[in-house]
C-alpha positions as CSV (number, residue, x, y, z in Angstrom):
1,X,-17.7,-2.8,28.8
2,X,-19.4,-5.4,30.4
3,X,-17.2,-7.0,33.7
4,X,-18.3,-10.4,34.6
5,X,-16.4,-12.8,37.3
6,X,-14.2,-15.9,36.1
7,X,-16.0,-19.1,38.4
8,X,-14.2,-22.3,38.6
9,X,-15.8,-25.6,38.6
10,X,-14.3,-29.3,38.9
11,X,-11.5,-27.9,40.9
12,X,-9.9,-26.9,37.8
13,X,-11.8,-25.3,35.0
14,X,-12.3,-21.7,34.4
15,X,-15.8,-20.8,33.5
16,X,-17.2,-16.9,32.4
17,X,-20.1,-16.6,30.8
18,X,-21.2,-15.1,27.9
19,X,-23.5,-12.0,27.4
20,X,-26.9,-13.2,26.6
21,X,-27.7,-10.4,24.1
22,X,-24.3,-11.2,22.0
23,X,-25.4,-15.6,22.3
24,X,-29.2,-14.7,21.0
25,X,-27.8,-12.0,18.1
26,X,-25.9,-14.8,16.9
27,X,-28.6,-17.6,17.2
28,X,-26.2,-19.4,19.9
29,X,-27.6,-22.6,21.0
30,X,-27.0,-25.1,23.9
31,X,-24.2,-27.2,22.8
32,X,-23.0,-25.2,19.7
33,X,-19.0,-25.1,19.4
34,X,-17.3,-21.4,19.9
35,X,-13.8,-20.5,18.6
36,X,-11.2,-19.4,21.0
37,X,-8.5,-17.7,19.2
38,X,-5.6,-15.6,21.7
39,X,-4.7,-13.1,20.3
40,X,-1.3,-11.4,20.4
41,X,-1.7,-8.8,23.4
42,X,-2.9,-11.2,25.2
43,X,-6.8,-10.9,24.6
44,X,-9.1,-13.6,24.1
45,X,-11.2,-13.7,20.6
46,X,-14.9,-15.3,21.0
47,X,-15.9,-16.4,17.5
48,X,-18.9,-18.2,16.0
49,X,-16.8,-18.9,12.8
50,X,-14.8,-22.2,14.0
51,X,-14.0,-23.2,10.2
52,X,-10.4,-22.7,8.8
53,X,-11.7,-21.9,5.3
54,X,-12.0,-17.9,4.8
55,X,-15.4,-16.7,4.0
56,X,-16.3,-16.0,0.4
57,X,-17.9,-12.1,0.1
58,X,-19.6,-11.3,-3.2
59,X,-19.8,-7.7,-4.6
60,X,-22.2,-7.2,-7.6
61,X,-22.4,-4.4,-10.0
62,X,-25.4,-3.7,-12.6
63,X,-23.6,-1.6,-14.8
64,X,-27.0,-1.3,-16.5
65,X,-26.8,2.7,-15.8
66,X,-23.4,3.2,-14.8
67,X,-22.0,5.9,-18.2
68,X,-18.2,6.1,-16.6
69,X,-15.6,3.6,-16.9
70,X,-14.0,5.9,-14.9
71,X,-16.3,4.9,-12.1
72,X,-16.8,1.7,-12.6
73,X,-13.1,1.1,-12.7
74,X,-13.1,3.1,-9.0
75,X,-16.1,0.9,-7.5
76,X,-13.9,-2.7,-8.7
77,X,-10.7,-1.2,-6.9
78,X,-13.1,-0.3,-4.2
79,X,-14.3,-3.6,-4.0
80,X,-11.0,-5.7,-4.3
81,X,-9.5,-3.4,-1.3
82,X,-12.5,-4.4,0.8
83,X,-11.7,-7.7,0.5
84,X,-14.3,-9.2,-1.7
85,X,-13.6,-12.7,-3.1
86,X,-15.8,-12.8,-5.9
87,X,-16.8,-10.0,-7.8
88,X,-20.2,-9.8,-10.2
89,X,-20.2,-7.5,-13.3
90,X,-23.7,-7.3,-14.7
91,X,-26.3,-5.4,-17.1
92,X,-29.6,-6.0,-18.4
93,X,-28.4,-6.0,-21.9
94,X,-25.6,-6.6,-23.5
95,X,-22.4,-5.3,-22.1
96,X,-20.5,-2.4,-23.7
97,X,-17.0,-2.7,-25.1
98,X,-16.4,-0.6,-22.4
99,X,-17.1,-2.4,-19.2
100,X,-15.1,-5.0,-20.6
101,X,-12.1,-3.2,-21.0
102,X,-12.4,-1.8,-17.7
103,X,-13.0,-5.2,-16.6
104,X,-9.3,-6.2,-18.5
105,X,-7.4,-3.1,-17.0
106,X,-8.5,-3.8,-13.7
107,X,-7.7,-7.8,-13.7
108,X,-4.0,-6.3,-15.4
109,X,-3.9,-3.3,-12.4
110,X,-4.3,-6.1,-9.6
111,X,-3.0,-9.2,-8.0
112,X,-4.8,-11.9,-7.9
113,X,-8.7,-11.5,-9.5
114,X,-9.2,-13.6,-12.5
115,X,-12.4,-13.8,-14.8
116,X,-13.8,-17.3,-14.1
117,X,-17.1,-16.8,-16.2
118,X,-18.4,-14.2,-18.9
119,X,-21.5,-14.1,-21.1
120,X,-23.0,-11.5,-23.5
121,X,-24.4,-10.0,-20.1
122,X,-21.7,-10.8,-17.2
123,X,-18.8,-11.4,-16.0
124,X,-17.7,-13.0,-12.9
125,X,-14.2,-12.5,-11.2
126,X,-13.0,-14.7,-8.8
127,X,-9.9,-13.5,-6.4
128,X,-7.4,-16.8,-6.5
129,X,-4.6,-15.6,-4.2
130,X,-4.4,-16.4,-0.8
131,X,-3.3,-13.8,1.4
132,X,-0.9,-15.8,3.6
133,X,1.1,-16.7,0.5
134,X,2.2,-12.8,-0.2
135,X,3.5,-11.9,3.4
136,X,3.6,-8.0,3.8
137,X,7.1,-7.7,4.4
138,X,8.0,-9.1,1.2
139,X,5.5,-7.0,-0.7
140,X,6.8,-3.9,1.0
141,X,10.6,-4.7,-0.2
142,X,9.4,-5.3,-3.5
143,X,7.6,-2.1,-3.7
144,X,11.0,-0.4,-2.6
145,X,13.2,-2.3,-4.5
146,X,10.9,-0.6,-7.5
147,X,10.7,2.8,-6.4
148,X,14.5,3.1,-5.7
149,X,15.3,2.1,-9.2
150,X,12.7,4.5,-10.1
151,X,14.2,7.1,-8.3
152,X,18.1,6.1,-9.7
153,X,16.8,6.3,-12.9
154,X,14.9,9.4,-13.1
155,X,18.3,10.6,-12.3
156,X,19.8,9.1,-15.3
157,X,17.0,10.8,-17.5
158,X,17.8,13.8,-16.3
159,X,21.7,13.0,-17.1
160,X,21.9,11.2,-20.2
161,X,18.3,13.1,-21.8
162,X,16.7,9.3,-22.5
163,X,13.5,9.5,-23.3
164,X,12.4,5.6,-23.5
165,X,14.0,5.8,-19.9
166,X,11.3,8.3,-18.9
167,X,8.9,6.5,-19.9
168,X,9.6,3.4,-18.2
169,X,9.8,4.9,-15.2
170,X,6.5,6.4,-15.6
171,X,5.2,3.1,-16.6
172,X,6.7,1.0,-13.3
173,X,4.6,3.2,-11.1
174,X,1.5,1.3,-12.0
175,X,3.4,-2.4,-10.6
176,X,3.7,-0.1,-7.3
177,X,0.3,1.0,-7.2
178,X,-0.6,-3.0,-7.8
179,X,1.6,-4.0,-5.2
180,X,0.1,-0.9,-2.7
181,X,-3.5,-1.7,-3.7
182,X,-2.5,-5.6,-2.6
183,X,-1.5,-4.7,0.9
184,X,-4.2,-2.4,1.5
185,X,-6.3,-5.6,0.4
186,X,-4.8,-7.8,2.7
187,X,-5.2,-5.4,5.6
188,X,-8.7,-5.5,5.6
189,X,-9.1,-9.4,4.9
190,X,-6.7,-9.8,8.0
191,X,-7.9,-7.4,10.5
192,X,-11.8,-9.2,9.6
193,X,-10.8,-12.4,9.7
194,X,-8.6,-13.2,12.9
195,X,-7.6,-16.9,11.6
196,X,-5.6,-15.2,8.6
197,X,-3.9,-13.1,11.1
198,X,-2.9,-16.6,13.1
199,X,-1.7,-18.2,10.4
200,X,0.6,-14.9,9.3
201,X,1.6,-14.3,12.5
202,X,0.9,-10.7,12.6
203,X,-0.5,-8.2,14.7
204,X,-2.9,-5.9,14.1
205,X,-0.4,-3.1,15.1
206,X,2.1,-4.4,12.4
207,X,-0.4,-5.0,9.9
208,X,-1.5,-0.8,10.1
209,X,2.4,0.2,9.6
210,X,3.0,-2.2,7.0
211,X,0.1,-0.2,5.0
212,X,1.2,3.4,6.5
213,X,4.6,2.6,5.1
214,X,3.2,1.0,1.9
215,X,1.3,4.2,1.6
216,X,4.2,6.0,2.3
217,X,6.5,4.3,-0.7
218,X,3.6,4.6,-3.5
219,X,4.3,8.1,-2.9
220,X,7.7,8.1,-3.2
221,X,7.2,6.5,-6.7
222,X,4.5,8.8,-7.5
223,X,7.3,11.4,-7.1
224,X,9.8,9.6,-9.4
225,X,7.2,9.5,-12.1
226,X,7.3,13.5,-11.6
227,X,11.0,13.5,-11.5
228,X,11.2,11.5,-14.6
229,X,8.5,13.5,-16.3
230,X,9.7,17.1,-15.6
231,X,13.3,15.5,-17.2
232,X,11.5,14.8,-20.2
233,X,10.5,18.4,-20.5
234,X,14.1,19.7,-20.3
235,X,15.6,17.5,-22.1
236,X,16.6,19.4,-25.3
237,X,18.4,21.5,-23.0
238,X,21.7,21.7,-21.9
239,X,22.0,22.1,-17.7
240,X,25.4,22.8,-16.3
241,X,27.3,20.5,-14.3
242,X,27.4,22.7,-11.1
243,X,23.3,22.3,-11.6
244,X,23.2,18.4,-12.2
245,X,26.1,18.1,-8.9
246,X,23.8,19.8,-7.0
247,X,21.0,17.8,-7.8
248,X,23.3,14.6,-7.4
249,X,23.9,15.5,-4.1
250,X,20.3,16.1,-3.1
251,X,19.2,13.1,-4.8
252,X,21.9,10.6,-3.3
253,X,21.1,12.1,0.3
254,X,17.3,11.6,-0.4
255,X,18.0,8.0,-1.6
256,X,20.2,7.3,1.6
257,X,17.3,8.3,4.1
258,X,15.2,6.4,2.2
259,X,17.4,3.3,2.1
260,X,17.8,4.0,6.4
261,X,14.3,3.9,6.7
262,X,13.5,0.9,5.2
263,X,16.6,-1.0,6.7
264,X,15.3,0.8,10.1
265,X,11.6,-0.6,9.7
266,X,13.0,-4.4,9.0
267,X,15.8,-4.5,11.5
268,X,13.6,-2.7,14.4
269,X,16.0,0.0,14.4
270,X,14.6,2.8,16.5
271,X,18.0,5.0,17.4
272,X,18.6,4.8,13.8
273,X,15.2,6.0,12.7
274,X,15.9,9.0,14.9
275,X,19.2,9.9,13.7
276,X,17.6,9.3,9.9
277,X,14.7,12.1,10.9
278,X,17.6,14.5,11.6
279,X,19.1,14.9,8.4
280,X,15.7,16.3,6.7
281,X,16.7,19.6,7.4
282,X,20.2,18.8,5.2
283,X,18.2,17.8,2.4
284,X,15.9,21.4,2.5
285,X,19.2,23.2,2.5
286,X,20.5,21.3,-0.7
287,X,16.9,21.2,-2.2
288,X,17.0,25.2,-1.9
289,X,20.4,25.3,-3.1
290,X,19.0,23.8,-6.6
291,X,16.4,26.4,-6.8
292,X,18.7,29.3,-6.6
293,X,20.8,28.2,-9.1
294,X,17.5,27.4,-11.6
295,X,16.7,30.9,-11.6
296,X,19.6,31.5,-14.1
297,X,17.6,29.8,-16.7
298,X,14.7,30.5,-18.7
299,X,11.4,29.5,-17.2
300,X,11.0,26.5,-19.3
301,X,14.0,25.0,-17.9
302,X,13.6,26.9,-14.3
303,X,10.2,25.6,-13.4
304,X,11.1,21.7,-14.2
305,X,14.2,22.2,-12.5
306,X,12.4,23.4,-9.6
307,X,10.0,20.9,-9.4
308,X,12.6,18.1,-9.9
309,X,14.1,19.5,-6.4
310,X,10.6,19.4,-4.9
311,X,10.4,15.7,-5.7
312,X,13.6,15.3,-4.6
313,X,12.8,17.3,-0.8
314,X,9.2,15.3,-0.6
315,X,11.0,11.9,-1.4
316,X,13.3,12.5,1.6
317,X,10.6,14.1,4.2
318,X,8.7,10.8,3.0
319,X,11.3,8.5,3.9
320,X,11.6,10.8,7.3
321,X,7.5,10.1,7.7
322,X,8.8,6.2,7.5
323,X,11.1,6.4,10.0
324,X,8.6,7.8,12.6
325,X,6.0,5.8,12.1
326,X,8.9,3.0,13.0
327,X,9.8,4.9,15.7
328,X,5.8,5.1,16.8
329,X,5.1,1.4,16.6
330,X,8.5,0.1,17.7
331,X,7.4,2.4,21.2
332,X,4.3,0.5,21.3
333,X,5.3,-2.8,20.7
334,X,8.6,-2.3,23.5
């Protein structure tokens, strides 16, 4: 850290100046205008960048050698969590059916790139949302408006043996990985561009929990997809009530810390996301309770009921994780 002395001249302007190696690795110039941008703890941002319009970043791919759509699909997720705002899909010949249907899934899979031009041999796709329209509060309750329903309805698989049901719920978890993959986007666009963090009126501090917890909540759904899809398997079985009240009670305890930990996270409610860590250890004790009585069935029916529990314990220590990292940033910010 370089410490240089504040000067005053006129009688009323305070004058620092810069470091000469940071002015000439920026082509600085006598006369040249500077942002000055305060940021929220108080520190003072020095920026060349002085215009309000975000800067365009292009990512191209020659998929001229690339075999994997696997890969390629990877490298464009890659890319739109960077930040890119325009992304190039190329080849030297023609391109494959392939690369085009990645091209589709991916534009399906996220919010906000479109395909603004294609030929025989490209295809360009241009991101068209602006990042201070999808605040990440509202993206996080969206994501756990979907994952509770999720989780209430790999419940009613489980109860009323409805396949379709299953299914659906597997199928929603793609919207949450869309709406996850958005605000670890919007992360890196606002933590590299200090403007965008002006105009949302965030903190860098909130902007890393809003993606811990966003990260946090995909997995959550991740375990309602195994929830639903373990239900699926026993389905043509019949699972005593003493079973499915057990599992009730679990479930509706898990559901409850995660429904504290979100309210705690939006209403800054540290004493509450306290008390919510506390009652992880009554969820193991019900969540063990369920595998006891699985072991009266056969091991087709056993090891989804098991597993079911485990999604059921994770969800909740999840929801727990959420409430500390409130707890951690609340702390800070105080």
């Amino acid at each position: 850290m370089e410490i240089r002395k504040v000067q005053i001249t006129g009688g009323s302007s305070y004058v620092i100046t810069l470091p000469k190696e940071w002015a000439e690795s920026l082509h600085i110039r006598k006369n040249d205008p500077l942002g000055l941008i305060v940021q929220p703890d108080g520190t003072l941002l020095v920026t060349r960048e002085i215009s309000e319009v975000s800067v365009q970043r292009v990512k191209r791919f020659d998929v001229t050698t690339i075999r994997e759509p696997t890969f390629l699909f990877r490298m464009l997720i890659g890319s739109y969590i960077s930040g890119y705002t325009t992304i190039e899909v190329v080849s030297k010949t023609r391109l494959p059916a392939s690369v085009r249907m990645v091209v589709r899934d991916f534009t399906q899979m996220t919010i906000g790139p479109e395909v603004v031009e294609e030929t025989d041999t490209s295809i360009v796709l241009k991101d068209l949302l602006n990042p201070t329209e999808m605040p990440f509060e509202n993206t996080i309750k969206r994501m756990y408006v979907i994952v509770k329903n999720m989780y209430l309805d790999a419940l009613n698989v489980l109860e009323t043996k409805n396949q379709g049901l299953a299914q659906d719920v597997i199928s929603r978890d793609n919207d949450v990985d869309r709406l996850h993959w958005l605000i670890a986007r919007q992360t890196n666009v606002v933590l590299k561009n200090a403007n965008i963090a002006r105009e949302m009126a965030i903190t860098p501090g909130k902007v890393i929990n809003s993606y811990i917890i966003s990260r946090i909540i995909e997995r959550i759904g991740d375990h309602a997809v195994k929830w639903a899809d373990n239900a699926k398997k026993i389905s043509g079985s019949t699972i005593d009530d003493q079973v499915l009240d057990s599992i009730r009670a679990a479930s509706t305890l898990s559901l409850s810390l995660f429904d504290k930990s979100i309210v705690s996270f939006f209403q800054r409610e540290m004493v509450e996301a306290h008390k919510n860590i506390e009652r992880v250890g009554e969820l193991e004790a019900l969540c063990e309770e369920i595998n006891g009585l699985a072991k009266k069935y056969d091991p087709e029916v056993a090891v989804p009921l098991r597993y079911i529990a485990e999604s059921i314990r994770r969800s909740g220590e999840y929801a727990a994780d959420i409430s500390e990292t409130v707890i951690n940033y609340l702390v800070e910010e105080q």
